[in-house]
Each structure stands twice: as C-alpha cells, then as structure tokens.
N, C-alpha and C positions, 0 to 999 in steps of 0.2 A: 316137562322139558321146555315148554314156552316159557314159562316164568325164570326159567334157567338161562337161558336167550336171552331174554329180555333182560336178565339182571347182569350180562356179560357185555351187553351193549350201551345201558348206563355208565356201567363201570370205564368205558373205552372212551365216555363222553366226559365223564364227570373231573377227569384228573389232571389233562393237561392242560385246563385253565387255570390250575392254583400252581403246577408246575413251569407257566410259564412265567410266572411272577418272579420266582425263585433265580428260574435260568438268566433273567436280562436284570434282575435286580444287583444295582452296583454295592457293592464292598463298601460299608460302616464299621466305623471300628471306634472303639470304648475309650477315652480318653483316662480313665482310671487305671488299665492293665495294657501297656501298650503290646503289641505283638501278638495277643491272642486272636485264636482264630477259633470260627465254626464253619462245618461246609458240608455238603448235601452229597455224601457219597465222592466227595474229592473236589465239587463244582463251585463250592460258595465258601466267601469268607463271611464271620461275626464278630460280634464283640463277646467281653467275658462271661465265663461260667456263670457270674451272679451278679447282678449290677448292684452299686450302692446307691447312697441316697445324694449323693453328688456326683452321679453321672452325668454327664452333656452330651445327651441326646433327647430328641423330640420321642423318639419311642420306648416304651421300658421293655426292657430286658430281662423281666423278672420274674419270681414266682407268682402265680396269680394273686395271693393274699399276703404278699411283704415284697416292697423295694428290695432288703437286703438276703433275700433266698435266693438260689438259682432257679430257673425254668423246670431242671431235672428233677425237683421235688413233689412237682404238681401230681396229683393223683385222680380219683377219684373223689365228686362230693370237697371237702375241703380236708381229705386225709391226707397223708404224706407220705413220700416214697424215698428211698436212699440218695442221696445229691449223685452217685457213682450212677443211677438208673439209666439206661437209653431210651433216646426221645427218637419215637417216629414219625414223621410229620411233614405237613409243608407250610413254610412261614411268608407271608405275604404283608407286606410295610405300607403302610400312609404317613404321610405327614406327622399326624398327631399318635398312630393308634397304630398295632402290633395284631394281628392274628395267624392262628396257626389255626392248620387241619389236618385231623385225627382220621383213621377209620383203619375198619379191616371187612374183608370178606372170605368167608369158607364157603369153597361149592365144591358140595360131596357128596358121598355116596357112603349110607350109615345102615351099618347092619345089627341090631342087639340081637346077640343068640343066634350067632352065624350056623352053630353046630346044632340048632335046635331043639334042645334041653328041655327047655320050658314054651309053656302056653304063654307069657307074659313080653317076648321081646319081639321086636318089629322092625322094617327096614325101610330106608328111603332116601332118595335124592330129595338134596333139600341147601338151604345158602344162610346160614346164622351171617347176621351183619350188624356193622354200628358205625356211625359217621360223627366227627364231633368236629365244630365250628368252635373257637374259642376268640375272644378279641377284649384289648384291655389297653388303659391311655394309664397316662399322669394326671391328677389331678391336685396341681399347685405341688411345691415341693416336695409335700411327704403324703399327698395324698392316692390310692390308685384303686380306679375303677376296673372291672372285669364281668365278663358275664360271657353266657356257657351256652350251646345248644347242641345234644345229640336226639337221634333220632335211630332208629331201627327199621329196616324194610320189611320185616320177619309179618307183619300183618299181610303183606302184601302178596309176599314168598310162598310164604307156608298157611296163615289163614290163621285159626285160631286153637289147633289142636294139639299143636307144640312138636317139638323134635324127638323123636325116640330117645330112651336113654334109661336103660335099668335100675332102677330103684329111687329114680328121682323123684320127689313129691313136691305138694306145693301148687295152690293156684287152684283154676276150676275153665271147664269148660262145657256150655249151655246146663247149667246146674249141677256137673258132675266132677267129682274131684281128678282132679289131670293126676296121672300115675305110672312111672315108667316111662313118662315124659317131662321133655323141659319145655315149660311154658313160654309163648312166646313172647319178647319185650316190644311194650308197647311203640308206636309210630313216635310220637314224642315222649323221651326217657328221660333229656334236662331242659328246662328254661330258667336259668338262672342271671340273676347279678349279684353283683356283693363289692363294697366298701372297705378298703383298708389304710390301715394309718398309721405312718411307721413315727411315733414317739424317739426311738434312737435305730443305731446298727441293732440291739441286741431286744429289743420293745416294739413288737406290734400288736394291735387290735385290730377285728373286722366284724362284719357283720355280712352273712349270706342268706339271699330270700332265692327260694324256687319252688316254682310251681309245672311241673315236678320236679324234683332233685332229691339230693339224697343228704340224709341228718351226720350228725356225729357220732353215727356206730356202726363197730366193725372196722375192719385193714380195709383197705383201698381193694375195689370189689374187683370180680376177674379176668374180665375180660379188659384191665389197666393195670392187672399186675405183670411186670415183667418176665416174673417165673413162669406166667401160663398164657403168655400171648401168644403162642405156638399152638397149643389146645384148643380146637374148637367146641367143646364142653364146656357146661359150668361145673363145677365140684356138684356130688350128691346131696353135702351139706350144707347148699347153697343158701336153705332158708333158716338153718343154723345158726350163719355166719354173714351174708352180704345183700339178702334178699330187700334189704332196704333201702337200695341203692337207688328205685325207682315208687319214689311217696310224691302223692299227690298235695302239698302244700309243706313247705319247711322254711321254719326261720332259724339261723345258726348264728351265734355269737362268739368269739374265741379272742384270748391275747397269747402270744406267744413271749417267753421271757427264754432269751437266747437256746437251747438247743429243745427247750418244754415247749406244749404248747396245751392248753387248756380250755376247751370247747362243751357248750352245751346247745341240744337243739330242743324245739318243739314244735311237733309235727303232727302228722295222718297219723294215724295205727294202723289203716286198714289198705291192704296190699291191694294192685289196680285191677280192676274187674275185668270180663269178656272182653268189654269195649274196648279194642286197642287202637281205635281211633280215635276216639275224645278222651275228656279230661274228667275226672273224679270229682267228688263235692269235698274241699279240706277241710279239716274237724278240728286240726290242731290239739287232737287229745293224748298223745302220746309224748315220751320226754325219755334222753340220751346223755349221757356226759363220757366224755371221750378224753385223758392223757396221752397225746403225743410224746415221744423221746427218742430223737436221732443222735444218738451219741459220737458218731461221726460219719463220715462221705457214704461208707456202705451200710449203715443199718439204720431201719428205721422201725421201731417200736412201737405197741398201744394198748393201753386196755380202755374199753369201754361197758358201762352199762345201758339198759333203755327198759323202759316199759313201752308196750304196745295193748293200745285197748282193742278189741275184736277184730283181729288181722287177720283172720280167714273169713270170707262171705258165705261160707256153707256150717262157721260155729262161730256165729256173732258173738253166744255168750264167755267167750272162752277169751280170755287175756294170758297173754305171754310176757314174760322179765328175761331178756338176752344178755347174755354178759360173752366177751369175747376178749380174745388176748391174741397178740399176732407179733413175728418177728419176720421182715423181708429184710433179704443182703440183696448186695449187686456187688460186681467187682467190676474193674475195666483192665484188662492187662495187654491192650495195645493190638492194632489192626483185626480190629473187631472180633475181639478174643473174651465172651465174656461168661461170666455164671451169674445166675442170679437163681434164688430159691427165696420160700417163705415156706413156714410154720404157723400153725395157729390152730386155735381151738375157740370153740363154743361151747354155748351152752345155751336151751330155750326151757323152762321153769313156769310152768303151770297151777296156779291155785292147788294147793291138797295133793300136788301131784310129787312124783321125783323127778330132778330135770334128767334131760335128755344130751347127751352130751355128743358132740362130734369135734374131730382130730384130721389135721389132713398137714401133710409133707409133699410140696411139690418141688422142680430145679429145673433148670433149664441150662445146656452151654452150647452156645453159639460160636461159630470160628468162621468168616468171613461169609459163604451162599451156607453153610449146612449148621442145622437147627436139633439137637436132640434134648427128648425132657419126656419126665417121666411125672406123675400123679401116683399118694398113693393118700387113701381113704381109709377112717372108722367112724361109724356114724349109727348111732344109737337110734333107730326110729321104733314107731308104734304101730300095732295093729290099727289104729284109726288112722296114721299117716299113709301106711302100704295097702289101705281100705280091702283089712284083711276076715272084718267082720261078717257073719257071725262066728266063722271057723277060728278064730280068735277075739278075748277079749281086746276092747277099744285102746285099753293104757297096757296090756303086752308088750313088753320091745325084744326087739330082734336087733341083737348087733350085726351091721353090713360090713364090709371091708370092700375095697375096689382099690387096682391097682392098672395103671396103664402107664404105656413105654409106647413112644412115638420119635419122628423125625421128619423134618424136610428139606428141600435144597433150593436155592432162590435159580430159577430155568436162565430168567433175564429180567433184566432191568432197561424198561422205558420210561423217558420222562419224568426222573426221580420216583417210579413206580417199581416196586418189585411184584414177580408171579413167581410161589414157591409151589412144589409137587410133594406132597407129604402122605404116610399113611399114620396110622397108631393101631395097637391091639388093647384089651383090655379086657382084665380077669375078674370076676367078682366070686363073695364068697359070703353065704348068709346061714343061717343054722337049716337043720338038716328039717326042719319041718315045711320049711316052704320050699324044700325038692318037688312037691308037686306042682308046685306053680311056676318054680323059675329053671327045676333040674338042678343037677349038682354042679358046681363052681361055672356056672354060663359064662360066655365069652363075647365078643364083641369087636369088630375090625371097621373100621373107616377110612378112605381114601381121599385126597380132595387137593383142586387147588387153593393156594391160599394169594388175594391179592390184597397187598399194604403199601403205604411208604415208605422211602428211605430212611438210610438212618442219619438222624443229625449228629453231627459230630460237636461235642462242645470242649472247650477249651478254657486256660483259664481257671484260677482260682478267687473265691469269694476276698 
C-alpha cells in the first residue's frame, strides 16, 4: 500500500505541469483550413485534423512519420490507427518543436479465481502504468523529425513477478517461466527517433531506429489500441500477437504510397529479460514486413510477418515465424459518443511443429464520463507454454477462451486530468483436463481507479 501512496502522489505531481502549458497556451490556427479547431475538453483551440506540406506554422501538426497524416493515426511502434481514433493527451508547443504526453494509470484491486475453483489464480493490489513523451519539428520543407520515450513504473510497483492473470504466459522470472501472470514492462519500453520525408501529399518515406522500440509486426499493441484503453489487462494472446512491442534494438524503414504503407524491420528476436531496469545486448537477428491499408477515416488494417530467432531465455534453441492480421474501426458521432473495436488474429509457427493460433474480438463505447467494453478470447497454447509438463506432453494444446465485460465512469476532471472508477468481471474456459489446476470455467473480478488525460478534440479535414 506504500508503493500505492507513493504512486498517487506522483501522479498528483507529475500532471499539472504539462497541463499548465495547455491552460495559458494562446490559440494557433492553420492557415490551410480556416475555422478549424481542437480543444482540450472545451479549453483549447488548434489547427486541422492533418496538416499539409504547406502549412505556415513553425510546429507540425502532424502524424509522426508524414507531413500529410493527421496526429489521430499515430499508434504504436510505427503502426497505424483509424484517422476517426481519440487522442488523449497534453500538447505542449515551442517555437520550433510540437510535444505531447501520453500515459495512463490503473490502481486496483485484481482477484483471479475469486470463487476459488483452482490452485492456479491469485489476487492483489497492484497499479499497471505507461507514460509517453513524444516530440517532433520540421526539418526544411518536407522534412520531419520525431522521437518517442515511454517508460513503465511496473518495476518499481510490482517488482518482477508480474500481475496476476489466468492463463497468461510468456516471459520468466529468476529462471522460471512466469505463468498465470502478466509480466512486468520494462522501466524503459521506447527510445526512439526516426526520419520522414514526404516526396508528395500522397509519397512518403522514413526510417525508425530504437533502442528499445517496437518493429513492424503486429496491430498497434494494447495498451494504444482505442478499443482496450479502458482494460487494464493485456490480451492472453499477447505473445501471439504484440509481445514485440518492447525489442531491444530496431531499425524500421517504410514508404507509404497514399492510403498503403509498406514497412520492413530488423531487430532483437529475444524478448527483454529479468532485468527491467537496463538494457538488453541488440543482436539484430530477427526480421518483419508489415502492409498497412486504411481505406478510409475509420479503419485501419495490416498483415504482417516476422521471424524471431530465440525469443524465449528459457528455449534459446527454439525460433518462432508470427504472422498476424488485424482490423481496428473507430467512429465519432459527436459529443464524445464513440465505438471503437478491433479484431485480429495470430499465429506463432515453430520448426516441425503446427502453429498455434490465437483470435481475439474486443469494443469499447464511450458516451461522454461512462466507458463500457467488452474482450473476448481464443487462444491455442501448449503444454510447455501453461508449464503443464510432465502431466502433459510439451507441444499438447489446450484451446483457452476468455471473455470479459467491464465499465467506468470519469468521478472528475482536474487540470485536463481525468479519475475514472471502474470494475470488470471475467469468465475463462479451457478443456476439462486442466479442472484440476484451474476448476471449471474460473472467474475473475477487478476494481480500480483509472487516472488519464483528456480527450483532444480534433477538427478539420486532411
């Protein structure tokens, strides 16, 4: 409960200096769309949706990796989100240079296997968090710089044993495969910068280096998908589908030709160790190619593949090929009225093996304080992922299912800050052999505040 204190009194320090930026920063407006506006919960005007490449302003207005994107497309990594998506955030202006900041915090109270079913679930007060800096200039007419830093307090919070969470794999701690929990993210999750260079409206290229950051595979990871900002869980299928999102060395190169965009990385294979305070050794032996297609405002599409050489520390010798496909919407239909969901599927593919495949459906709709969404789960794991051996063979799978239905309500807002009060339940359902380990369909309740920023309002068309 100290660390729970202490991370409420952070929180109470850390906000209203980027908030004050926002509150006394005067009104800029886009000489390209006259009349539009953005504003911070009702408080602030902007300029448009997306700036072009003859905008007249000293700051861009833009997507990180193109002049002629809007902001509302930034994702994670250098994926893409629907232009319709909501930004929450606080924007803070210099002369030359544009930054926003990102973050959320859940502090809660997480029970698996409230009804006590199984030997396998566990409960606890605990605060999953992420903070992101972001800051980007013009460089000469069409060119634009950008670079990235988030961080995680979860080393700090929770230490190194990870969050409860049924059926979740993936990761290790002091040599033993974490299991039923979600592992903690590392203290530094991006340091990135990256280069772009917009050839026309419909032509750009770039180039992204971080150490750590995340490559060119997989949807935009989850805790920056719109659908599941409300969730403080990762998906089960985490290391199915986004578990890449935090590689220690990545260099990405991509062009985009008007609504495509075409990216390939080479990076780490090997997911980040114990240590979640330093940095990993980069190997750059792994490799990604990723197809963007937003075919308009609300959707945004992708398939990707990648190799990974020895991306677990506890089966060096073992290499995985992830292919993944993903569709996020967003809608806006006017005084903070919105839905947003994604779909998508994986798949991890092992030498001589057959892959293992996971599916997940999540939504979310929002109507000005109150928040409901739902997750729902299938996820193919193995007897060596649920470290079910010897009472199962290692490549056994066990199809999981998980479904959860949540909600919260914003109590109040300070200084472009929201505190929501939310809970969620959540059913899980696995074959009847591992009744003895988990009991039949376990269940799952959490309650917690949730502290974010506002929503930016954007305005304005590209």
């Amino acid at each position: 409960m100290q660390k729970i204190f202490m991370l409420l009194v952070m929180c109470y320090l850390w906000q209203p200096a980027f908030s004050q930026h926002e509150h006394h920063m005067p009104a800029k407006k886009d000489t390209t769309k006259p009349g539009s506006q953005m504003n911070m919960d009702g408080d602030m005007h902007h300029m448009q949706h997306g700036a072009g490449m003859n905008m007249q302003m000293d700051v861009p207005m833009s997507h990180a990796f193109s002049l002629n994107l809007p902001m509302n497309r930034n994702g994670s990594g250098t994926g893409w989100l629907p232009d319709a998506s909501p930004m929450y955030g606080y924007m803070i202006h210099a002369k030359k240079w544009m930054y926003m900041v990102h973050g959320s915090i859940f502090i809660r109270y997480n029970d698996q296997d409230f009804t006590d079913k199984g030997s396998r679930g566990d409960s606890k007060f605990d605060a999953p968090s992420w903070f992101m800096l972001m800051g980007q200039r013009k460089i000469g007419q069409k060119g634009l710089f950008h670079f990235s830093t988030m961080l995680s307090l979860d080393p700090i919070i929770e230490g190194g044993r990870g969050y409860p969470l049924l059926f979740q794999t993936g990761e290790s701690y002091k040599g033993r495969p974490l299991i039923d929990r979600q592992h903690p993210h590392d203290l530094f999750d991006e340091l990135s910068v990256s280069y772009s260079h917009a050839f026309s409206r419909k032509i750009d290229a770039f180039i992204y280096v971080a150490y750590p950051g995340e490559p060119a595979l997989g949807p935009v990871t989850f805790m920056h998908r719109p659908s599941a900002l409300d969730n403080p869980n990762s998906p089960i299928s985490h290391h199915w589908v986004d578990a890449t999102h935090i590689t220690f060395g990545v260099v990405t190169v991509g062009v985009r030709l008007d609504k495509f965009k075409l990216e390939g990385s080479s990076f780490t294979g090997r997911e980040p160790n114990e240590e979640r305070y330093g940095f990993d050794k980069p190997k750059f032996n792994s490799w990604s190619g990723r197809l963007s297609f937003n075919p308009s405002d609300n959707w945004a599409l992708q398939v990707s593949h990648g190799y990974l050489k020895s991306p677990e520390e506890l089966h060096p010798e073992e290499n995985v090929h992830k292919t993944t496909a993903s569709a996020i919407y967003s809608i806006d239909m006017g005084n903070e009225n919105r839905i947003n969901a994604t779909v998508l599927w994986g798949m991890n593919k092992e030498k001589e093996h057959k892959g293992e495949n996971a599916f997940m459906a999540e939504g979310a709709w929002r109507r000005n304080r109150l928040a409901v969404y739902t997750r729902y789960e299938f996820t193919e794991k193995s007897g060596e992922e649920l470290v079910l051996e010897p009472m199962f063979e290692a490549h056994d799978r066990f199809n999981i299912h998980a479904l959860t239905l949540g909600a919260n309500y914003d109590l109040f807002r300070l200084l472009h800050t929201r505190v929501a009060a939310g809970a969620q339940w959540s059913i899980y359902h696995a074959p009847e052999s591992l009744n003895a380990l988990y009991g039949k369909n376990p269940m799952a309740l959490e309650v917690y505040l949730r502290i974010y920023p506002s929503l930016m309002r954007m305005g304005g068309k590209m």
